[in-house]
KESEDO-128842 format. One line per 10 residues: their letters; for each residue x, y, z of C-alpha. Coordinates in steps of 0.02 Angstrom, whole numbers, padded with zeros to 5 digits. Layout:
<marvexs>
A> X:Y:Z; ...;
</marvexs>
This chain:
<marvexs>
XXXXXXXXXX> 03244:06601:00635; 03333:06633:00808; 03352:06515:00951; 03392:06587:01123; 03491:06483:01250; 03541:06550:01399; 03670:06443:01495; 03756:06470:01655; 03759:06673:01660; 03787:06652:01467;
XXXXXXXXXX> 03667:06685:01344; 03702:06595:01170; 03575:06653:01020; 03591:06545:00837; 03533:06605:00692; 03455:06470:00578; 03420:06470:00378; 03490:06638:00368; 03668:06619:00288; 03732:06453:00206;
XXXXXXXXXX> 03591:06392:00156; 03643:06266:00012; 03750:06165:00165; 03682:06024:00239; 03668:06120:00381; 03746:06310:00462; 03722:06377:00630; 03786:06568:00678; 03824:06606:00841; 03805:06771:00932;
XXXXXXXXXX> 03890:06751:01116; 03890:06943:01165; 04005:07030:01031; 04064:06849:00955; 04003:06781:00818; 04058:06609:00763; 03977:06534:00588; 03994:06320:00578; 03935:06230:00418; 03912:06062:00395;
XXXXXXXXXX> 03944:05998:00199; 03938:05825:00124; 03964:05715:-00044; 03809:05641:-00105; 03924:05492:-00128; 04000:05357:00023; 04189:05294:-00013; 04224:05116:-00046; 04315:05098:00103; 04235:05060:00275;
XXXXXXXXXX> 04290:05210:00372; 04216:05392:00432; 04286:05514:00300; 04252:05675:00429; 04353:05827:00404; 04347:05987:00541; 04447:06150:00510; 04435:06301:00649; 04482:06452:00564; 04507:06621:00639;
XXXXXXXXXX> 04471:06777:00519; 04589:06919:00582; 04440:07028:00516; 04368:06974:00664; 04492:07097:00771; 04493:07232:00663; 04660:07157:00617; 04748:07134:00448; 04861:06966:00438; 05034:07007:00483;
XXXXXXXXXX> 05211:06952:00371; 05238:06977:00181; 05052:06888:00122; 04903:06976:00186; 04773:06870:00211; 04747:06692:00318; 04869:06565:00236; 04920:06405:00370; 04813:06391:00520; 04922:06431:00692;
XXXXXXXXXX> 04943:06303:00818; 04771:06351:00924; 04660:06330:00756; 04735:06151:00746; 04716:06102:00909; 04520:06189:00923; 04482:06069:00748; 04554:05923:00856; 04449:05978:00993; 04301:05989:00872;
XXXXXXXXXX> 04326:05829:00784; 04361:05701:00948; 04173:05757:01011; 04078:05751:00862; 04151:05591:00783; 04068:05468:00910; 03887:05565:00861; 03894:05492:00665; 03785:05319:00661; 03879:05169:00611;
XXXXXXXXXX> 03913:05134:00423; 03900:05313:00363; 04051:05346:00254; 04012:05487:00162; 04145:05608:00142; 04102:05762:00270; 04170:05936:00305; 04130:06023:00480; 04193:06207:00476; 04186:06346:00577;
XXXXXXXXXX> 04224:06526:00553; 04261:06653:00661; 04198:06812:00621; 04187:06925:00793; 04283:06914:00909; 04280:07012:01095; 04405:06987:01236; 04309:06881:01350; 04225:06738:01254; 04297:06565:01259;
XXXXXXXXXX> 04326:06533:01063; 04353:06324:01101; 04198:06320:01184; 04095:06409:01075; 04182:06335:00928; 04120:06165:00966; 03947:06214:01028; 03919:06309:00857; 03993:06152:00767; 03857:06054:00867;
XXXXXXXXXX> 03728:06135:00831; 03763:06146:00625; 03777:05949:00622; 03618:05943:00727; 03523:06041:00615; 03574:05977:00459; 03499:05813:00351; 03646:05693:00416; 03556:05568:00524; 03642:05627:00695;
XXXXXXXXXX> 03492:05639:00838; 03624:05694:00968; 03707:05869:01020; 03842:05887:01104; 03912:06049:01228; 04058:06109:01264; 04095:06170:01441; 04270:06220:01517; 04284:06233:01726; 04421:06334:01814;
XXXXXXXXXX> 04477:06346:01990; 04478:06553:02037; 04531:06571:02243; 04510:06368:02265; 04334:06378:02211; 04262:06284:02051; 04197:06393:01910; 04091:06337:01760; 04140:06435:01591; 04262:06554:01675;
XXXXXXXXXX> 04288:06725:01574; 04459:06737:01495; 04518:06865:01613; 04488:06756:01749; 04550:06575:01687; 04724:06682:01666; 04715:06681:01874; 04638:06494:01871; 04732:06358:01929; 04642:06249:01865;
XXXXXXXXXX> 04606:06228:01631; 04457:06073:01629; 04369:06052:01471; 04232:05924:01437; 04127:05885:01306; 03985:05772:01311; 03777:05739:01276; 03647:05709:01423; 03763:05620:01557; 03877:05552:01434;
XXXXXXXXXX> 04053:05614:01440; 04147:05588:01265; 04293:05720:01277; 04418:05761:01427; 04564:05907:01411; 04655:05949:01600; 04790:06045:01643; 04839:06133:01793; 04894:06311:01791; 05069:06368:01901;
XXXXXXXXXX> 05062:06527:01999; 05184:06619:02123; 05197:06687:02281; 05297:06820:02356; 05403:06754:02499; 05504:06900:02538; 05639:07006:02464; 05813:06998:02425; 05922:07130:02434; 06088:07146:02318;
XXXXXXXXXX> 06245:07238:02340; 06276:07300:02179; 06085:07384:02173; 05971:07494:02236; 05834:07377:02190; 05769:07258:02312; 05704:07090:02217; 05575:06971:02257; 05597:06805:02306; 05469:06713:02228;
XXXXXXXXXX> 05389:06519:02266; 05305:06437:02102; 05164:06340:02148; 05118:06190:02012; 04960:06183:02084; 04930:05994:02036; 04761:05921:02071; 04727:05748:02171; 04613:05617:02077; 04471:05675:02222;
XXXXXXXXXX> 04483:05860:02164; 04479:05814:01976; 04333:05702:01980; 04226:05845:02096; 04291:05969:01937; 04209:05837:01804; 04055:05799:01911; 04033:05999:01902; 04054:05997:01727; 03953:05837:01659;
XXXXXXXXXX> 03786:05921:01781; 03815:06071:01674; 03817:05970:01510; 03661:05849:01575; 03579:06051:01585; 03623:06105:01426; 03607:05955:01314; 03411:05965:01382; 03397:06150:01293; 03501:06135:01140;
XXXXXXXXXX> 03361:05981:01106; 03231:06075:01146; 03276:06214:01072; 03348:06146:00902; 03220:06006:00880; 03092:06107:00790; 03215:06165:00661; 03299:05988:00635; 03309:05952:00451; 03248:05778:00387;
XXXXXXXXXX> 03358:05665:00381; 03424:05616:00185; 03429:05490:00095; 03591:05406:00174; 03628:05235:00158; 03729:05158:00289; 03868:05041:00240; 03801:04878:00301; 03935:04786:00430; 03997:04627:00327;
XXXXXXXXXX> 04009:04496:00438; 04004:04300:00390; 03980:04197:00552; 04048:04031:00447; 04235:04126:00429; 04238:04181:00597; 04186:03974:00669; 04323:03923:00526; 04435:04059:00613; 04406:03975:00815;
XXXXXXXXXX> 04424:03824:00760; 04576:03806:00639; 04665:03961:00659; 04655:03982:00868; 04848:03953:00883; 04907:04050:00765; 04795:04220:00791; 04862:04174:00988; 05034:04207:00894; 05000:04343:00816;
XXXXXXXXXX> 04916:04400:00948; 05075:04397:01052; 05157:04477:00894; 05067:04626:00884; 05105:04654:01077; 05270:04709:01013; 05214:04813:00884; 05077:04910:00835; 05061:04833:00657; 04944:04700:00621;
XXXXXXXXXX> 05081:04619:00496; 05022:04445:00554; 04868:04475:00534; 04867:04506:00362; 04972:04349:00314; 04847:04233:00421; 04703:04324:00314; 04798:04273:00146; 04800:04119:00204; 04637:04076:00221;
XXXXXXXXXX> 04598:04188:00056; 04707:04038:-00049; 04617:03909:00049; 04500:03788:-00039; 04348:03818:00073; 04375:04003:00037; 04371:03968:-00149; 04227:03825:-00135; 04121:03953:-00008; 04188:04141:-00109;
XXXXXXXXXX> 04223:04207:00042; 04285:04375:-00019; 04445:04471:00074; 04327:04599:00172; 04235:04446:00258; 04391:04355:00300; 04491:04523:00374; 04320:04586:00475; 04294:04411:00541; 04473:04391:00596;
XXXXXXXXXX> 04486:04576:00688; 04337:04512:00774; 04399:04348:00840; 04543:04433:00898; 04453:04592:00975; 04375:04421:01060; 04510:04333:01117; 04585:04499:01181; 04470:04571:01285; 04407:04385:01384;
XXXXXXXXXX> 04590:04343:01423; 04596:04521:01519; 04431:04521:01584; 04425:04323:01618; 04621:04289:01663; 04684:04450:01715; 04810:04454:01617; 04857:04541:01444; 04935:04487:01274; 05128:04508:01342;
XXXXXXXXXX> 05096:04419:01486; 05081:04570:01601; 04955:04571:01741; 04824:04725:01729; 04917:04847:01829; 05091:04832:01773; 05218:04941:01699; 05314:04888:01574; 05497:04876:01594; 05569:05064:01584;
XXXXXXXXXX> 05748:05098:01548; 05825:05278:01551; 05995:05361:01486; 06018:05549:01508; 06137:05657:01408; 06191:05529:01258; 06189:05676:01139; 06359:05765:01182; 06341:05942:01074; 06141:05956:01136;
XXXXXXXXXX> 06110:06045:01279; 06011:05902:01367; 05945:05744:01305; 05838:05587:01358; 05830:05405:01302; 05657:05341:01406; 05611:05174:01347; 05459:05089:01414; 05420:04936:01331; 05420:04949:01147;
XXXXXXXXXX> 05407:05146:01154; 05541:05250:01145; 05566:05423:01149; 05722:05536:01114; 05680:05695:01191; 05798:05842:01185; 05821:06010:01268; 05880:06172:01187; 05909:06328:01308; 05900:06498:01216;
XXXXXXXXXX> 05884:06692:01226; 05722:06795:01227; 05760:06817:01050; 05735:06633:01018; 05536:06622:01093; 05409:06569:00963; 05303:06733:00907; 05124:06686:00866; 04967:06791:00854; 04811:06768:00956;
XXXXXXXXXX> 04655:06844:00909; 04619:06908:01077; 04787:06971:01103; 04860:07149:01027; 05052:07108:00943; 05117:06948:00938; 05146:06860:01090; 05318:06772:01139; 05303:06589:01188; 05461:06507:01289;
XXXXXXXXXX> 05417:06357:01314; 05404:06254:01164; 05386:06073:01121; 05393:05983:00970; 05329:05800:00925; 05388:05670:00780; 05335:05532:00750; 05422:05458:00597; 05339:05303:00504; 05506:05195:00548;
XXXXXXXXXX> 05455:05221:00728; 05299:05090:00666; 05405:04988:00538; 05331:05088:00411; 05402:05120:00220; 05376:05319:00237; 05438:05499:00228; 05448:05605:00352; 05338:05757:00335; 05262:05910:00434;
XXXXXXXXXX> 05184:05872:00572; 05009:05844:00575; 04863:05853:00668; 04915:05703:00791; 05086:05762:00804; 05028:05936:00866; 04913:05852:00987; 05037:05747:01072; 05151:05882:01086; 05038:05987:01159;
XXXXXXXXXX> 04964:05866:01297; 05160:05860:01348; 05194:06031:01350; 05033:06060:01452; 05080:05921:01570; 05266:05987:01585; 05258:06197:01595; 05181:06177:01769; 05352:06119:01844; 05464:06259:01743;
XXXXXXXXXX> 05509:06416:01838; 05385:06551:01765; 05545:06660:01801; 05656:06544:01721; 05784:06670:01616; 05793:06555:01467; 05679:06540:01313; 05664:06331:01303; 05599:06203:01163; 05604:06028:01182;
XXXXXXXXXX> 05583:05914:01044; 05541:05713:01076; 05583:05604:00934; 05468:05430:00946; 05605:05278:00888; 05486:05163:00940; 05307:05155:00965; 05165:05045:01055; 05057:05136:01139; 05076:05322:01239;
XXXXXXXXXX> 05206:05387:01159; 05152:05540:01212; 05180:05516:01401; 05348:05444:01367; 05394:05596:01298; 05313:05668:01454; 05454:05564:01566; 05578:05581:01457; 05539:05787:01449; 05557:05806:01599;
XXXXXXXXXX> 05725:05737:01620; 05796:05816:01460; 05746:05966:01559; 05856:05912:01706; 05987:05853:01612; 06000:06041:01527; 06031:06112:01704; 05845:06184:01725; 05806:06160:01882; 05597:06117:01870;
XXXXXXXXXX> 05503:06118:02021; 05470:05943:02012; 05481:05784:01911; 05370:05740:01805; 05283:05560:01744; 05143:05518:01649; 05076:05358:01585; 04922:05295:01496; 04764:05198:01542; 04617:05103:01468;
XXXXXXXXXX> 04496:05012:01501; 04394:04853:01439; 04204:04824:01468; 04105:04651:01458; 03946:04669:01527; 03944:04709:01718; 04125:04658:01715; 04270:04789:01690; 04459:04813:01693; 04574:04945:01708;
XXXXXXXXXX> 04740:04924:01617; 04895:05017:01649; 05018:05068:01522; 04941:05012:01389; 05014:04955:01194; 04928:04986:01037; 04832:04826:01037; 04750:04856:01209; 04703:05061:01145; 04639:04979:00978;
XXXXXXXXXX> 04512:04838:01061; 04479:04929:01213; 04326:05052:01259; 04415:05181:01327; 04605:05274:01356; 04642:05421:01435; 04813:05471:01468; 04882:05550:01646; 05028:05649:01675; 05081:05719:01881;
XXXXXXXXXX> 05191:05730:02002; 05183:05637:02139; 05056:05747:02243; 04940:05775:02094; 04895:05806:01917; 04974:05915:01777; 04878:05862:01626; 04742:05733:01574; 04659:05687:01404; 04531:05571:01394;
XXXXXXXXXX> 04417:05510:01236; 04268:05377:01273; 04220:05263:01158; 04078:05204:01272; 03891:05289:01305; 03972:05344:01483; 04096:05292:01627; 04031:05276:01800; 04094:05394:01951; 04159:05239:02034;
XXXXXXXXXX> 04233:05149:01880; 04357:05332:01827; 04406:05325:02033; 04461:05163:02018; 04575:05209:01874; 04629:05380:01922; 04691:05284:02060; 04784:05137:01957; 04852:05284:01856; 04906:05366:02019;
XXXXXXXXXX> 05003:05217:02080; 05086:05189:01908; 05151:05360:01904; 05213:05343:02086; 05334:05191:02039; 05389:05279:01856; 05449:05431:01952; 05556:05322:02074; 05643:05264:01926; 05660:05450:01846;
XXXXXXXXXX> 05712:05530:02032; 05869:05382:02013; 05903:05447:01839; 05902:05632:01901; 06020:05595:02029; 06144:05509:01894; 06150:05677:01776; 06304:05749:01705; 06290:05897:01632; 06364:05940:01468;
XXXXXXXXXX> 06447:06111:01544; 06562:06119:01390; 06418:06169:01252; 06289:06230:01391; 06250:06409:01391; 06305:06518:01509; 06197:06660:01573; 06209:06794:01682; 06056:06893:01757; 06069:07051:01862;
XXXXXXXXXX> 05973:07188:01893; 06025:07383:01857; 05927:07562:01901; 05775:07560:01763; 05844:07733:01707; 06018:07677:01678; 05972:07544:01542; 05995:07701:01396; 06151:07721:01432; 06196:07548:01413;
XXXXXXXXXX> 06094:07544:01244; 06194:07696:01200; 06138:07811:01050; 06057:07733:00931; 06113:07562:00994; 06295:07620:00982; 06361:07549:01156; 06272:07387:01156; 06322:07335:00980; 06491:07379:01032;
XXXXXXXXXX> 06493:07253:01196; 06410:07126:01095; 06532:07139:00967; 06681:07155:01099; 06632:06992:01201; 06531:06885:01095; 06374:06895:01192; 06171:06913:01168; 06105:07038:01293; 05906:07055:01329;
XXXXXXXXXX> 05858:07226:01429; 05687:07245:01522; 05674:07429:01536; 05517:07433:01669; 05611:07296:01783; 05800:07337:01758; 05836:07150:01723; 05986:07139:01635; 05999:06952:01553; 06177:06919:01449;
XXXXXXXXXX> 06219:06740:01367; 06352:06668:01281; 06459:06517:01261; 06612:06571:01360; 06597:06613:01550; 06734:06725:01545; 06641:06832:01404; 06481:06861:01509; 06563:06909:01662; 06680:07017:01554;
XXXXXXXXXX> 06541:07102:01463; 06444:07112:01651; 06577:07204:01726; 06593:07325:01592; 06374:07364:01592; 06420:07379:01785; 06555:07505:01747; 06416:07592:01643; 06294:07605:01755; 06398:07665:01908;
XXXXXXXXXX> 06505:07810:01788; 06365:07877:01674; 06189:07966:01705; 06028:07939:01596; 06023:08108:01462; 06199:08201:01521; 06106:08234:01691; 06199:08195:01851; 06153:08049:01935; 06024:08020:02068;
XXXXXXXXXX> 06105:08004:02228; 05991:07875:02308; 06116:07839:02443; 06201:08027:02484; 06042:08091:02539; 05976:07955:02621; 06017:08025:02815; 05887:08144:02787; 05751:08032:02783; 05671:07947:02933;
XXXXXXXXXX> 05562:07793:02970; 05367:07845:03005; 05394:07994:02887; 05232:08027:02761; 05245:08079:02578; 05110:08124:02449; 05214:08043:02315; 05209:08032:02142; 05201:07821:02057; 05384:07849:01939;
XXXXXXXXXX> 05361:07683:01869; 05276:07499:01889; 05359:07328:01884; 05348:07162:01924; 05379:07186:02100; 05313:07340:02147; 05291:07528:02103; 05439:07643:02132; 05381:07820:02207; 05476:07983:02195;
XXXXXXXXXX> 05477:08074:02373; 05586:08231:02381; 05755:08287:02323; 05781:08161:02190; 05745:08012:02290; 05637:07861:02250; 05561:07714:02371; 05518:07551:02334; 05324:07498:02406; 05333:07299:02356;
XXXXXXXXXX> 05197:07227:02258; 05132:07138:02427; 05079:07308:02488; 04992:07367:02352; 04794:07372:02358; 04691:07388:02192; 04747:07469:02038; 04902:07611:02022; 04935:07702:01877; 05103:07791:01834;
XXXXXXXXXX> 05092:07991:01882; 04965:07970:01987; 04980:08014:02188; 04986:07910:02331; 05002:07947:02521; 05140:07832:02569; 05252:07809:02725; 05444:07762:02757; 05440:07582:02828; 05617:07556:02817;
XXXXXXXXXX> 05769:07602:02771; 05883:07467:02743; 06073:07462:02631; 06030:07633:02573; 05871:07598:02516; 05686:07656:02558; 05546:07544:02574; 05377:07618:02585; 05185:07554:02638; 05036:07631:02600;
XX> 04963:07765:02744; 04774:07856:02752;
</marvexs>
């Protein structure tokens, strides 16, 4: 059986009961050439324990490319960073569908299987997913959909093709059913502009002089990007039901675990253990475990009444979270103010030391509260960026800006080993790189990983590692565009009442309806993440605490901006790093034959050298200054005394009298680069016409009509002529 769906300028077909069939329930997905393949498989038996045992796993078949898996093993072994993430994706959306009590152990999985260049794979992924658990015999009555919007040219763009969310600004993905919202993902995306060019002494190349953009969003333009998006989810949520409904299977036999709840423990609770859950209360606003908790529950386990009335330990535990879920939320929404004593909108104490780590490159201590976050900077070579593969990518693709999350189990007063990271370590660590790579130069010469170690945690970790980022960034000698801040935000519903709670602890993210964590400058937004506990948020309700949130970040990044100014570098184990740029045809001889010069200068002065043959760029590093200006001078020597092949050298600036401004050439694109297409004229001589001249698409050999604009240092610059 196939069901159609066609979905803004996207048509989506699923193929029911064709493959699968002994799962609970399988959807494939055709989305043009992609074809996606989710299950949905359960035990026929619940665990004992009173939790959702859901498990989601996004796995990408390099079949799918017409690809066999690269390295020694060939086939799919550990799933890359993006399949991790995507199963995250997958599992915050679908994990509020699953009625309450069902605890029967569950696997979600989807399967890539075709793959073309232009389909969103996240989107589809959960859509797919969706529609397998909608169809299948677990009582779920809900789909969800999966929509991303971009910003292409300042306008808004539902489901933007891959192609074009590379030029977005804007990366908004939202997941949600009818005009609920249960998922938020945000980041903004940096571009730069051309502001001119800068000519150098030692080169016949003139280089652009580029402005990065971080393109951050204000609360306004964010919340006109999710109105967009939850209109296009209200749409689609409509069809998938109508569409799927026919095809639903009936629900099993599932019995939900029934919520144990004993209304004589929780009076015995209110009225002879009020002061001390108030102290433990107070406790657990220092830490995230519930160690007092437990010993009031034991407590009242030993009692008499317990043993006259055999109250068991479930009763006694449930009724006691529930009391203090109680007490919790009415002092906030009744008092205004929270279990430390802080009023709603208040940051917690935040104290900052930069560089403690004297052999790193560039470290943070950010403290806010009972968080802490160690967060260290590393500065490398090209050869040290992360190579991954992407399905829709050809070769493996070089990532240089990397951050790493721990969170160790001492961080939580917690007995345990330190492992791999998992699933919430990769998600943290990706919400802060996302928030942070905005404000690094996208020309920056350095390959760069930060890693933030959590000491200490209640609540948002993740955005002190944000703060404390960005910093460690500074305090390496990177010079971002901008600081960045980012703190996190819930909120607490009774009724027609509401709160909104700034920088919230473990406690408040644990009995509260809803957190969502902001990260921004202070003229917008970098990143967002947002999971709702709730049936839906009202318009006026998320202003009001995009607003709180902006505040917040405003008076965290007055107290980063006085850290910044207090930096001292560690120049004594810092890198040093010289960058220059050379004719494109002289970078042979300085490899040499067969590598035979280069090994010999690396060797000579100690140094890593990276060559970009299209641009010229010439990038040397090394420990010592005096070793990378001594291994500069001698690829300058190079350049200026050799010629490419035994050939004499072009003499760009010998002929140059003979050439005059307002003189026409049909002449032939040499080479492209990053700045512009070089074009060969006459008697051995090349011009420049700068990337901001060029209209539409050139390709290398082909002929232009082109004229002399200037003729500046020895150099020609050309614009394009009928």
């Amino acid at each position: 059986m196939k069901v159609q769906v066609d979905l803004q300028n996207q048509t989506q077909i699923f193929e029911v009961d064709k493959v699968a069939r002994q799962a609970a329930g399988a959807a494939l997905l055709r989305i043009g050439k992609t074809v996606l393949l989710a299950t949905v498989a359960r035990d026929p038996e619940p665990v004992s324990e009173d939790f959702l045992p859901l498990t989601v796993q996004y796995i990408e078949k390099q079949y799918a490319v017409g690809r066999i898996p690269g390295g020694y093993i060939k086939r799919e072994t550990k799933p890359g960073d993006f399949e991790t993430l995507t199963s995250r994706i997958i599992d915050r959306s679908l994990r509020p569908l699953f009625p309450k009590g069902y605890t029967y152990p569950t696997q979600i999985t989807v399967l890539v299987l075709s793959a073309d260049e232009t389909t969103d794979l996240q989107t589809a992924a959960l859509n797919a997913a969706s529609a397998a658990l909608y169809l299948s015999d677990i009582p779920v009555n809900y789909n969800v959909y999966g929509v991303r919007v971009g910003c292409c040219d300042g306008e808004l763009k539902l489901n933007p093709s891959l192609e074009e969310l590379e030029n977005s600004t804007l990366d908004l993905y939202l997941a949600g059913h009818k005009d609920e919202l249960l998922m938020i993902e945000m980041r903004s995306l940096p571009t730069s502009d051309n502001i001119g060019t800068l000519s150098l002494a030692d080169s016949f190349i003139d280089l652009p002089q580029i402005s990065q953009n971080m393109n951050e969003f204000s609360e306004s333009r964010i919340l006109e990007a999710i109105n967009l998006g939850a209109k296009a989810i209200e749409e689609a949520s409509a069809k998938y039901e109508a569409a799927f409904a026919p095809y639903k299977k009936a629900d099993a036999n599932i019995a939900l675990r029934s919520e144990v709840h004993n209304q004589a423990v929780y009076e015995h609770i209110k009225n002879s253990y009020a002061s001390e859950v108030a102290i433990a209360i107070n406790q657990m606003a220092k830490s995230e475990r519930a160690s007092e908790l437990n010993i009031i529950a034991n407590k009242i386990l030993a009692s008499d009444i317990a043993r006259i009335e055999n109250w068991t330990s479930e009763e006694i535990s449930n009724a006691l979270d529930k009391y203090k879920r109680k007490v919790v939320r009415e002092q906030i929404i009744n008092e205004g103010l929270r279990a430390d004593g802080r009023r709603l909108d208040e940051v917690r104490p935040i104290s900052i030391e930069t560089n403690i780590l004297p052999c790193a490159h560039g470290s943070c201590l950010f403290t806010r509260g009972q968080t802490q976050a160690l967060v260290v900077a590393t500065l490398g070579g090209d050869n040290d960026a992360q190579l991954s593969e992407m399905l829709h990518k050809k070769g493996a693709v070089p990532e240089r800006f990397m951050f790493n999350y721990n969170f160790p189990g001492f961080s939580v007063g917690e007995a345990s080993m330190i492992k791999a990271p998992g699933r919430r370590e990769l998600g943290h660590g990706n919400l802060a790189k996302r928030a942070l790579y905005p404000s690094i130069d996208l020309a920056s010469p350095y390959t760069i990983r930060l890693v933030s170690e959590i000491l200490e945690s209640n609540g948002s970790s993740s955005m002190a590692s944000v703060c404390g980022g960005s910093l460690a960034l500074r305090a390496a000698g990177i010079n971002t565009v901008k600081l960045v801040a980012g703190v996190a935000m819930g909120l607490v519903f009774e009724g027609e009442k509401y709160a909104v709670l700034t920088d919230i602890m473990g406690l408040e993210d644990h009995d509260g309806d809803m957190d969502f964590k902001v990260a921004g400058t202070d003229e917008g937004i970098t990143a967002l993440q947002m999971d709702i506990k709730l049936g839906g948020i009202k318009e006026e309700v998320l202003k009001e605490a995009l607003e709180q949130a902006r505040l917040a970040r405003i008076h965290i990044l007055g107290l980063m901006q006085n850290a910044d100014e207090q930096i001292v570098l560690n120049e004594d184990v810092l890198p040093k790093l010289e960058l220059f740029s050379v004719d494109p045809s002289k970078i042979v001889d300085i490899i040499g034959q067969a590598g035979k010069t280069i090994k010999e200068i690396i060797e000579k002065w100690g140094v890593g050298i990276d060559l970009d043959r299209d641009k010229g760029e010439v990038k040397i590093t090394g420990s010592d200054k005096s070793s990378v200006d001594g291994a500069k001078e001698h690829i300058l020597e190079i350049t200026q005394n050799s010629s490419s092949k035994g050939k004499p050298a072009p003499k760009f600036r010998a002929d140059i009298h003979s050439f005059s401004i307002g003189e026409r050439f049909k002449g032939v694109i040499k080479n492209k680069t990053a700045f512009g297409a070089f074009i060969s004229l006459r008697d051995g001589m090349d011009g420049l016409l700068h990337i901001s001249k060029i209209k539409g698409e050139l390709k290398e050999g082909g002929i232009i009509n082109v004229k002399i604009a200037d003729i500046k240092n020895g150099k020609i610059s050309l614009e394009l002529c009928e």
